[in-house]
N, C-alpha and C positions, 0 to 999 in steps of 0.2 A: 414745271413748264418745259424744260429742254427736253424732257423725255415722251413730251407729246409728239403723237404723228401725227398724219396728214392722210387720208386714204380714200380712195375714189368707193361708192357705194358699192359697188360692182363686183370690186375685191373683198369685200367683210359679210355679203349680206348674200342670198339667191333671191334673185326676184322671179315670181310665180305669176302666169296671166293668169286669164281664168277662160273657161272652156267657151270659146265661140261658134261650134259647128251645126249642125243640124238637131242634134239636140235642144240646144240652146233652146229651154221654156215658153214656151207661148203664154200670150196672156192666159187664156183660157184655164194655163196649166196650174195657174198659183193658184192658193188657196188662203185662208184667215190665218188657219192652222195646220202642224201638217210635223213632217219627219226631220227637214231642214231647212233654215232659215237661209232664203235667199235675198240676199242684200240688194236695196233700192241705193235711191240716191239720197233720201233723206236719212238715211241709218250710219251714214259716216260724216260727221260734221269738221268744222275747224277745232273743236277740241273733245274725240271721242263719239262713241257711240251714240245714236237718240234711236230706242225702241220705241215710239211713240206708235208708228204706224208699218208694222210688219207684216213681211209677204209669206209663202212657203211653198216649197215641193213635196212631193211624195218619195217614201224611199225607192220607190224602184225608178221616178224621174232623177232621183240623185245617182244611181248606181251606173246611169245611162254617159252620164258624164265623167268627163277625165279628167280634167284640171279645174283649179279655184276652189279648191275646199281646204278651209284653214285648220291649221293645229291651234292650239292653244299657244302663248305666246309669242305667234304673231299677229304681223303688223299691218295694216288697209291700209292704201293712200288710193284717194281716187285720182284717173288721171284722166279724164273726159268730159267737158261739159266744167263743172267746178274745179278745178286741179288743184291739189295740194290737201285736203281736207285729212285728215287722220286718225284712226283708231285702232286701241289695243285691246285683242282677245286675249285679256289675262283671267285667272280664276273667277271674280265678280262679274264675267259676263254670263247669265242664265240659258244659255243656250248650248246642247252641246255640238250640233253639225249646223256649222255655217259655210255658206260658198258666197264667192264676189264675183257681181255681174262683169259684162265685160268691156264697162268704165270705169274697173280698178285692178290694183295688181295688190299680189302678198310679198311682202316682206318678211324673208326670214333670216336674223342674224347668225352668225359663229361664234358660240358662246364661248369660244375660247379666246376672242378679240374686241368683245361688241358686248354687253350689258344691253339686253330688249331695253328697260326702262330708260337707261340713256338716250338710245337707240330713239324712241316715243320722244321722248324729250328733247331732242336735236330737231326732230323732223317737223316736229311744232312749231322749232322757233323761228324768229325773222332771220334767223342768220339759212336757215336750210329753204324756211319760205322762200325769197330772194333768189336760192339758184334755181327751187323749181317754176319759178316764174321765168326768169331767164332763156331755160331751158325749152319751156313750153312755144309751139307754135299754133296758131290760126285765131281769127278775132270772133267770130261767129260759134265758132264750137270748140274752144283751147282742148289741145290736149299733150300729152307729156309721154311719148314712145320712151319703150324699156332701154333701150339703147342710149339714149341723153341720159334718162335716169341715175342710171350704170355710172355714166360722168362725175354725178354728182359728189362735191367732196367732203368729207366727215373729219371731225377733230375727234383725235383719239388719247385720251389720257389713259392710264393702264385703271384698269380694270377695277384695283379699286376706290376710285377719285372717281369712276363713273356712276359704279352704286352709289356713292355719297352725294353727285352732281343729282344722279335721279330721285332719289331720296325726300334733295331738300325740295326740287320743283313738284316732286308729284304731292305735298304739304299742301301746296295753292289748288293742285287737282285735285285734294280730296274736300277741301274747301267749294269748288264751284262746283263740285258732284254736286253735293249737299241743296247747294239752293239751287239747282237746277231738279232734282225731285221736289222741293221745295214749290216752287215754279210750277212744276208738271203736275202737283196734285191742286195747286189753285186754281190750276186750266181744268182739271175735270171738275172741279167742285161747281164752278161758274155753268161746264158742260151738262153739267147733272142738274143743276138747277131748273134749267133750257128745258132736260127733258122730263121733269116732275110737273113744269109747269103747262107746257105747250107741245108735249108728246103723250104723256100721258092725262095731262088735265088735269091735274092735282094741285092748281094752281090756288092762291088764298080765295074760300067762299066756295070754292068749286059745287060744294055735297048741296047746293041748294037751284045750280044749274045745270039744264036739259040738254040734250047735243040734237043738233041738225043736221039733215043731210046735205052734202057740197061737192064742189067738182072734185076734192080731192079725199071726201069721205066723211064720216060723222065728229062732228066740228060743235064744240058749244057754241052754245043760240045769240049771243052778242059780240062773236069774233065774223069774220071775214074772210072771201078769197079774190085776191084781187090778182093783174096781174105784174111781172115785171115794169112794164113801165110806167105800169101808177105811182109807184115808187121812188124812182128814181129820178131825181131834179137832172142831172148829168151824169154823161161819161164820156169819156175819151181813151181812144189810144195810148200806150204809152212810147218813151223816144229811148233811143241807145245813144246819141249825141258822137264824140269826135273825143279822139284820144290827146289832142292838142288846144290851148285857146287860142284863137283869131279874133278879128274883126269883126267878121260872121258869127263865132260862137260865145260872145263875152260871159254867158251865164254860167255858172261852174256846180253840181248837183251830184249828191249822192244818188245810184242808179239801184233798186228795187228789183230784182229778178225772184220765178218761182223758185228756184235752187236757193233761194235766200230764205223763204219764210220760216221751215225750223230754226233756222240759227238766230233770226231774230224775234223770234218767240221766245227766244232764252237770253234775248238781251245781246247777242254777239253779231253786229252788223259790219266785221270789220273783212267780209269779203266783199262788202256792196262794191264793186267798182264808183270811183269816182270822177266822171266824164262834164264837156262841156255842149251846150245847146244854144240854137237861136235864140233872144231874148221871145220872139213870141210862140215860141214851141214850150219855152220854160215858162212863162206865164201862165201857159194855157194848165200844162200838168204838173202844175205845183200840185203835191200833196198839202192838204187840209185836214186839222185835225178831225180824227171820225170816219176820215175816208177809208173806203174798200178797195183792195187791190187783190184781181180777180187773175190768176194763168189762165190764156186761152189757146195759147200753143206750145207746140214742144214736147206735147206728152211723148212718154212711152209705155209699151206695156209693162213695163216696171211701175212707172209714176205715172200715172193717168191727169189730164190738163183739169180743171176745176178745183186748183187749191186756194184761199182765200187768206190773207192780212189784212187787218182791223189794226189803223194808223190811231197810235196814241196821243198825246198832246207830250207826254215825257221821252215818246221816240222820238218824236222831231225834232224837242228840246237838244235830244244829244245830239243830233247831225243837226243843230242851227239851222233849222226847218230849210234846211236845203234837199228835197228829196224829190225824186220823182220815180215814176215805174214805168219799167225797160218795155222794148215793144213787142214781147212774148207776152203783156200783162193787157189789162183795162184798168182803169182809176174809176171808180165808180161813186155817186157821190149822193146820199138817200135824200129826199124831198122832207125835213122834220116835223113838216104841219102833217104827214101823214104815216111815215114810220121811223121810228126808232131804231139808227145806225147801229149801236151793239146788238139788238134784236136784229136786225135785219141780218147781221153777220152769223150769228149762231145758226138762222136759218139756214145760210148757205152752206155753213158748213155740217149742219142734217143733210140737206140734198147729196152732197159729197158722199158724205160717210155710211150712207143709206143707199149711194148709188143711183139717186134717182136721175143724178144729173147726167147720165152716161147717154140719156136719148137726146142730148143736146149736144154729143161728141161725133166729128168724122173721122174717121182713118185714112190715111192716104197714104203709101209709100211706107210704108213706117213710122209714119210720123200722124199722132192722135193734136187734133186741132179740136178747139170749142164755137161752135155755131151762135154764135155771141146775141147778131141780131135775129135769127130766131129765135133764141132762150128769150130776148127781152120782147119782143111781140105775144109769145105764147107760153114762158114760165109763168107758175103757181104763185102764190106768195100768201100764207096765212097770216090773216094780222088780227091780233087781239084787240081788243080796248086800249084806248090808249092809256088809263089807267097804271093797267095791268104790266106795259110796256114803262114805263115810267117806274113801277118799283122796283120793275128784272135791272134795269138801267143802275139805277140807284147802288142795288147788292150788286152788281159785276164790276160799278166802276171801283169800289173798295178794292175789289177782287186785282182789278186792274194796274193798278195803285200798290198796292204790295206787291203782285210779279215787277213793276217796273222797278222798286226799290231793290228787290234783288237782284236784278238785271245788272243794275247800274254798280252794285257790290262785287256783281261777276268779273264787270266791263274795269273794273280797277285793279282785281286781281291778276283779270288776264296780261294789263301794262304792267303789272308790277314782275309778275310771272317771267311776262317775253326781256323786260329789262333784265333780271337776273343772270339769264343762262351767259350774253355775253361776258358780264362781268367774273362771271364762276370760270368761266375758260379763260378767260385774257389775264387770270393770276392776283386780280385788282384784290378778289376777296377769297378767304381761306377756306378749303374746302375738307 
């Protein structure tokens, strides 16, 4: 311990922005697939990478650019919008050219003072969390300039106490890799169900029914097109509330943003902000279990607004059904006498993933917004039997039910994780 330093980031580490000029990508310019992955904001979380839904350039768009293309063992932190999130391009990442948009910056250490996987494992924890919060300024759009950054200060054991430090914690990381693909393939299996039954129509009995013509195209003979707001019993706005309690705000809520839905799709909601509201602002948008929580602002041509969360009974459970969603979102809330909330979710999340919903986006400024009450006057909505919807219901909530059991596996390892690292540096335990 006596031979630990102390060292400001600045000194051990080059931090790299990434290329904002004229270059810089238009939407237009991505693609599915392509030469080089270019990083959203869903691809860096609070603990590593999520490829779930990636973007790309073309090589000669990548060669156009000058900075933000990583090597191999570095480091992403974002510092815009979400601040502090982090991820390591070591060997197990399948990609070979990746660049970071210009809401993150690269880390690259001095191998001859700094161990990357330490390095990972610091900036994870509550002790490096805490100065980049700190550090960071604005409430509407946080973000974390190079320069504070640089400030920030790192415990330095020699070199090798840091392998053995990274060693034991990346143990827990390879742990919640595991059930987070674990996770990831329960969400397509349920995704895949969705389109065997009500994409393709290959749904049970199918070989014995006809299809019809409809407004949205040839449709078996005893399903439906109805519109958004046959659907929907309510919705509302959501609140961002007040960083203090008063008089005025006694209700106290966990806060629901788009930048949140990957992470709590894998069970990690421990960047929700937790704020307080009116009592009749928090009454009104209390989440209910089954609710949809819909982004209708905010997008960018990285992340386009229309992303969707399907509120579980075992998420609320862990945040003491105190939730509500931020006012970038809608809380949306399905009518049950006439469609089925998990059904109803997958659906949206076809329109998303299909792009259909993109005629229901405006751009303005830079900033891609959702035409909320147009979509709900004149969107689509295919609805089955209610049968049909009843058995999808049945096999997703099993499906549901075990992502949330590994969630909650994650959500322990993650406490067990972040309590460690303290203890490993303050000498308590042997390293």
């Amino acid at each position: 311990m006596n031979k630990w330093k102390e060292k400001r980031l600045g000194e051990v580490c080059e931090i790299i922005d990434g290329d904002r000029g004229s270059n810089y990508p238009k939407q237009e310019e991505f693609r599915d697939d392509g030469y080089c992955l270019f990083l959203n904001t869903g691809n860096v979380t609070r603990n590593g990478f999520d490829f779930s839904s990636n973007q790309f350039i073309s090589i000669e768009k990548d060669k156009l650019l000058r900075k933000g293309k990583l090597s191999k063992e570095d480091i992403v932190l974002t510092t815009r919008g979400t601040v502090g999130n982090v991820a390591y391009y070591n060997k197990n990442v399948p990609f070979d050219n990746i660049r970071i948009n210009s809401g993150m910056v690269i880390i690259r250490n001095n191998e001859e003072l700094l161990d990357v996987g330490y390095l990972y494992q610091y900036i994870k924890s509550p002790i490096a969390q805490s100065l980049i919060k700190l550090y960071s300024s604005g409430s509407a759009q946080p973000q974390l300039p190079i320069k504070d950054l640089k400030k920030i200060k790192i415990i330095l054991p020699d070199l090798p106490v840091q392998k053995r430090i990274a060693d034991i914690l990346s143990a827990y990381d390879d742990l919640i890799e595991n059930n987070n693909k674990r996770i990831d393939l329960l969400e397509k299996a349920a995704q895949e169900l969705y389109k065997e039954w009500f994409v393709r129509f290959r749904f049970p009995g199918y070989e014995n029914v006809k299809l019809k013509d409809s407004a949205i195209g040839h449709i078996p003979e005893k399903f439906d097109v109805v519109k958004m707001s046959d659907v929907l019993s309510y919705y509302i706005g959501g609140g961002w509330g007040e960083d203090d309690e008063s008089t005025s705000y006694p209700c106290d809520a966990y806060v629901i943003r788009g930048t949140d839905f990957p992470k709590i799709n894998n069970g990690d909601w421990s960047t929700c902000p937790y704020r307080y509201h009116k009592k009749s602002n928090y009454e009104a948008r209390k989440l209910e279990p089954w609710d949809i929580v819909l982004e209708v602002s905010g997008g960018t041509q990285e992340q386009p607004v229309g992303r969707t969360l399907i509120v579980t009974p075992d998420f609320l459970n862990a945040l003491s059904d105190k939730v509500i969603c931020a006012s970038f979102c809608k809380q949306l809330r399905c009518d049950v006498n006439v469609i089925s909330p998990i059904y109803y979710y997958y659906w949206m999340q076809f329109l998303y993933n299909t792009r259909i919903i993109d005629k229901f986006q405006l751009q303005s400024t830079g900033i891609i917004n959702f035409k909320f009450e147009y979509f709900h006057r004149k969107g689509d909505v295919l609805l089955p039997p209610k049968h049909l919807m009843d058995e999808f219901d049945g096999k997703v909530k099993q499906i549901f039910k075990l992502k949330d059991d590994l969630a909650l596996q994650n959500r322990n390892l993650i406490k067990q994780r972040d309590l460690l690292l303290p203890r490993l540096m303050s000498g308590k335990l042997e390293v």
